[in-house]
C-alpha positions as CSV (number, residue, x, y, z in Angstrom):
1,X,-1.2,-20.7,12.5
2,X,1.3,-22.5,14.8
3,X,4.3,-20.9,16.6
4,X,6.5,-23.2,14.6
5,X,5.5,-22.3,10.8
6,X,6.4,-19.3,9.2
7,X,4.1,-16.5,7.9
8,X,3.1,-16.5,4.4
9,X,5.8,-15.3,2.3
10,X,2.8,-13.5,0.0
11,X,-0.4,-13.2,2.7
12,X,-2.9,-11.5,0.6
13,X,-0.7,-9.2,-1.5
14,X,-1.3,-10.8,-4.8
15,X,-5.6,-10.5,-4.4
16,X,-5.1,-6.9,-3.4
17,X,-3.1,-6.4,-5.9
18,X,-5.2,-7.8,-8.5
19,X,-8.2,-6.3,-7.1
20,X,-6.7,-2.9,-6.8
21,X,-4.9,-3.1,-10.6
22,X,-7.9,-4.3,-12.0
23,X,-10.0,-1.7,-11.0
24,X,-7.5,1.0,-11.9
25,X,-7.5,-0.5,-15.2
26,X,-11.5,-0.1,-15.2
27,X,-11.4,3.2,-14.1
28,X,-8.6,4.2,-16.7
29,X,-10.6,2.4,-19.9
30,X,-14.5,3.6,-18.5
31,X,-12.5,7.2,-17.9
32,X,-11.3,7.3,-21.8
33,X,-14.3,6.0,-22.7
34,X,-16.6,8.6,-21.1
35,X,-15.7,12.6,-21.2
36,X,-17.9,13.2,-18.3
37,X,-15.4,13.7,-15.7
38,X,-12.6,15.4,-17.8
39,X,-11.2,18.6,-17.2
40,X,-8.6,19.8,-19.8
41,X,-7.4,22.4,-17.8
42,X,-6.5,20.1,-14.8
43,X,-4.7,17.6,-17.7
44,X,-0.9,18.9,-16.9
45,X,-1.2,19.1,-13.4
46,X,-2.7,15.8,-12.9
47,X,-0.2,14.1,-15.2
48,X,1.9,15.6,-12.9
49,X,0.5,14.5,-9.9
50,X,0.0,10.9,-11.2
51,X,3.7,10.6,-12.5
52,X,5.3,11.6,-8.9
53,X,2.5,9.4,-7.2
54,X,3.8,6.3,-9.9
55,X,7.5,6.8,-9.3
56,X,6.9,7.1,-5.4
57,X,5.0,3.8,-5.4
58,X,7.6,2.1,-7.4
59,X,10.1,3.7,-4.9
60,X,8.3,2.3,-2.0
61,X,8.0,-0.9,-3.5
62,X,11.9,-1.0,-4.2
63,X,12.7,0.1,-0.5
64,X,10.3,-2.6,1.0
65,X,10.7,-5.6,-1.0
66,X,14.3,-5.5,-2.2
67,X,15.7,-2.9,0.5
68,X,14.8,-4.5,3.6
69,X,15.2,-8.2,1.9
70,X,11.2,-8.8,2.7
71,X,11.4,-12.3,2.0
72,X,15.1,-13.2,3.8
73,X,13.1,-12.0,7.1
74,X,9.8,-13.5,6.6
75,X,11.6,-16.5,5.9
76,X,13.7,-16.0,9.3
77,X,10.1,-15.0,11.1
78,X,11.6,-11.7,11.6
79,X,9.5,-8.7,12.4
80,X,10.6,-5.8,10.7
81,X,10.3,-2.6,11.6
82,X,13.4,-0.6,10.3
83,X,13.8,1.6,7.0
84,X,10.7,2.2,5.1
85,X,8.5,0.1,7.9
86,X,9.1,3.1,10.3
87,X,7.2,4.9,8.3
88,X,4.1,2.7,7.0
89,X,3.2,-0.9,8.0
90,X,2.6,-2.1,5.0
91,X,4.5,-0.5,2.2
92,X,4.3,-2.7,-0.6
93,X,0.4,-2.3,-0.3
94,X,0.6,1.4,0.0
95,X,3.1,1.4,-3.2
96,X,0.4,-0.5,-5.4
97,X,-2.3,2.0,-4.1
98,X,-0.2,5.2,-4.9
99,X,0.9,3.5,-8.2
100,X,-2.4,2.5,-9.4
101,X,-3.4,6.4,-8.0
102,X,-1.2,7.6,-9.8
103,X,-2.2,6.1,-13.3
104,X,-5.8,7.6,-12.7
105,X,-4.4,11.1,-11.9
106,X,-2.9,10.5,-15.6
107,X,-6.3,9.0,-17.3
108,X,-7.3,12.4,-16.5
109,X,-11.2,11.4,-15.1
110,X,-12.0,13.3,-12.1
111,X,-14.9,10.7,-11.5
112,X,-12.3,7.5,-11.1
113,X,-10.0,9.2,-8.6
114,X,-12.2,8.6,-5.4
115,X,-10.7,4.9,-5.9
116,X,-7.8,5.8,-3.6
117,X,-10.6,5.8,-1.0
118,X,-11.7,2.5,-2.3
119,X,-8.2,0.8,-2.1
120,X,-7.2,2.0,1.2
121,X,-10.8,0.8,2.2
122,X,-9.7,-2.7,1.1
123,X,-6.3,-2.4,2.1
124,X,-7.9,-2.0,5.8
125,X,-10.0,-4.6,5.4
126,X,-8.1,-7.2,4.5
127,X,-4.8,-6.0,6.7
128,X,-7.2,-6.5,9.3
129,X,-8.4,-9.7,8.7
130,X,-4.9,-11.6,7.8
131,X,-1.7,-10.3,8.5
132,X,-2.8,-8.2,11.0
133,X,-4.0,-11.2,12.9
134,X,-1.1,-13.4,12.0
135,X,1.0,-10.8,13.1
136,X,-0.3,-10.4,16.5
137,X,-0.7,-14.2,17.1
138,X,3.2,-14.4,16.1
139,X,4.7,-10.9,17.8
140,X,2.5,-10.3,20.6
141,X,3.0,-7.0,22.3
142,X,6.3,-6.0,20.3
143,X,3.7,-5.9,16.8
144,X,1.1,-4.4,19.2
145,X,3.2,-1.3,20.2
146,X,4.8,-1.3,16.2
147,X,1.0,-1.4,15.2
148,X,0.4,2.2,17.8
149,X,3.6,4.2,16.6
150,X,3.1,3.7,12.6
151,X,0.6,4.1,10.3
152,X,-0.9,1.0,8.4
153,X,-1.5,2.6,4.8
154,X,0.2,6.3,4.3
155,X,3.6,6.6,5.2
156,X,4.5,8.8,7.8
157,X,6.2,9.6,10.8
158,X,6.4,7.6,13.7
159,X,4.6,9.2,16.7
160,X,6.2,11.4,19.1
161,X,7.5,9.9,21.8
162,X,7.1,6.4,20.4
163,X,10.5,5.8,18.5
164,X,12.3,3.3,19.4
């Protein structure tokens, strides 16, 4: 990528979303379709769980994409780092994964809820190998030390010390 263009407006967030919705899909149809894995009793909490997991996905997706005007500033080549990117790198990735989470919590198939693992596996992977990159090549030291203070995939606090 040269200095002069801007970064993709996209990078790989449609694939990973794709990937990641279709197999939560899979995992919700194969979990209805095969009672090995259910456990009635867990049925309400899990609901439970995969509801708040649903609407805090759709909340993170709301504060990164519309909050922080994602596109206005990727347009402008501007790193950001503010609001909900203080807490997680990439939050619209992270708000699929808890979403799509979520919805296996509510299929209610113990077997299919190791896919979290799955998706942040591949939400690594391909952070890694694209934006990651593109970001370093375009932000040098300032997406370095961004990169060391805040988590890629679950939001949380920045590390002590390391605020800016």
């Amino acid at each position: 990528m040269k200095n002069s263009d801007h970064l993709p407006l996209y990078g790989v967030g449609p694939l990973y979303g794709g990937i990641v919705i279709a197999l939560t899909a899979a995992g919700c149809v194969a979990g209805s379709l095969v009672p090995f894995g259910k456990v009635p009793q867990a049925k309400t909490p899990l609901f439970i769980i995969g509801a708040l997991l649903i609407v805090y996905g759709v909340s993170l997706w709301i504060r990164a994409v519309l909050v922080a005007k994602l596109d206005d500033n990727i347009k402008e080549n501007r790193l950001v780092t503010g609001g909900v990117y203080s807490h997680v790198r990439n939050p619209i990735y992270s708000a699929i994964m808890f979403a799509c989470t979520g919805a296996l919590c509510i299929a209610n198939n113990l077997l299919f809820l190791p896919l979290f693992f799955v998706f942040w596996a591949l939400m690594t992977v391909m952070m890694k190998n694209t934006e990651e990159k593109w970001l370093t090549e375009r932000f040098g030291k300032e997406y370095i030390n961004y990169c060391k203070r805040v988590n890629r995939a679950i939001p949380w606090f920045a590390k002590k010390g390391d605020k800016k």
